[in-house]
N, C-alpha and C positions, 0 to 999 in steps of 0.2 A: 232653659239655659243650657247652652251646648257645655262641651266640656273644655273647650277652648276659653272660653269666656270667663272672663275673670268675677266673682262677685264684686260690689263698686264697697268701696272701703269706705272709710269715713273720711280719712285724711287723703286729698289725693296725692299722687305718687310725686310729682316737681314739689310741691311742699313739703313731703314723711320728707324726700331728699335733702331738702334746703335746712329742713332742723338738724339733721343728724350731722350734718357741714359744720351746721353755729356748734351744736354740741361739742362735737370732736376740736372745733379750734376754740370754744373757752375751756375745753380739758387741756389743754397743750398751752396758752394763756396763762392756766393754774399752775400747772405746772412749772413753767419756766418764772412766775415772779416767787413762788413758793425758797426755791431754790437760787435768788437772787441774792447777795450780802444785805442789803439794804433792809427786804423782811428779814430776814434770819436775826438782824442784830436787835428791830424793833420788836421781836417775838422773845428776843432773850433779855429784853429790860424793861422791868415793871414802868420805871421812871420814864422812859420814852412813849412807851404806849401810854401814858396816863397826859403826860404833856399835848404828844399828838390827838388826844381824844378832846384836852381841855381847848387847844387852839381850835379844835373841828368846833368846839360846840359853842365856843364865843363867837365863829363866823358865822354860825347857825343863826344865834340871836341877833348880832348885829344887822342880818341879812334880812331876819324875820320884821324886825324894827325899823328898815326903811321900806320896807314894803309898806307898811302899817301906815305909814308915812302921807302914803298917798293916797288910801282910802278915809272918803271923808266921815266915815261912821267913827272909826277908831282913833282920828286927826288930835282931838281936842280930851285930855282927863277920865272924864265922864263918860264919854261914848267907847273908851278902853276897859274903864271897870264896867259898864256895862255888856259888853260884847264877853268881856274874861269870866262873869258872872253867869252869865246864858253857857258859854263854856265849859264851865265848869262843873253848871247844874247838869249838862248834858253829858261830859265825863262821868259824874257821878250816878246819874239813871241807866246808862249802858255797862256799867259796872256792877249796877246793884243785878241788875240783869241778866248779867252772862254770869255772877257770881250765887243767883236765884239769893240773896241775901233778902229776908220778910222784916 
């Protein structure tokens, strides 16, 4: 390899570029809603953040719930407790797992 020659990187160079673009405009993104009224007042009130958190997470369910809807495993009682059960047993083994709990 002469000396001109670049060793080959890993990331090539229009890529390293492209991220360091995204990088720098969601630091300047942060920045500017950081320092918005809007966050500043919801970061200064327990009750706003906890309302905004409660409405996020009833859209959460409700959204999860029509989903559900239309799968015919989960459609009917039975086939919800059963799927939530498989669930949960699998919650609970990757749990005991990463927690090495015997």
């Amino acid at each position: 390899m002469s000396e001109t020659e670049r060793p080959p990187s890993i990331i090539p160079e229009p890529l390293g570029r492209a991220t360091q673009i995204t990088e720098e405009s969601a630091q300047r993104l942060i920045k500017l809603l950081e320092n918005s009224q809007p966050v500043r007042l919801l970061r200064a009130s327990q009750l706003l953040s906890g309302l905004l958190g409660a409405v996020g997470l009833a859209l959460f369910v409700v959204g999860v719930e029509r989903a559900a809807e239309d799968l015919p495993v989960v459609s009917n009682a039975y086939g919800s407790i059963a799927v939530g059960l498989v669930l949960l047993a699998a919650t609970g083994l990757l749990l005991k797992r990463l927690l090495r709990i015997d």
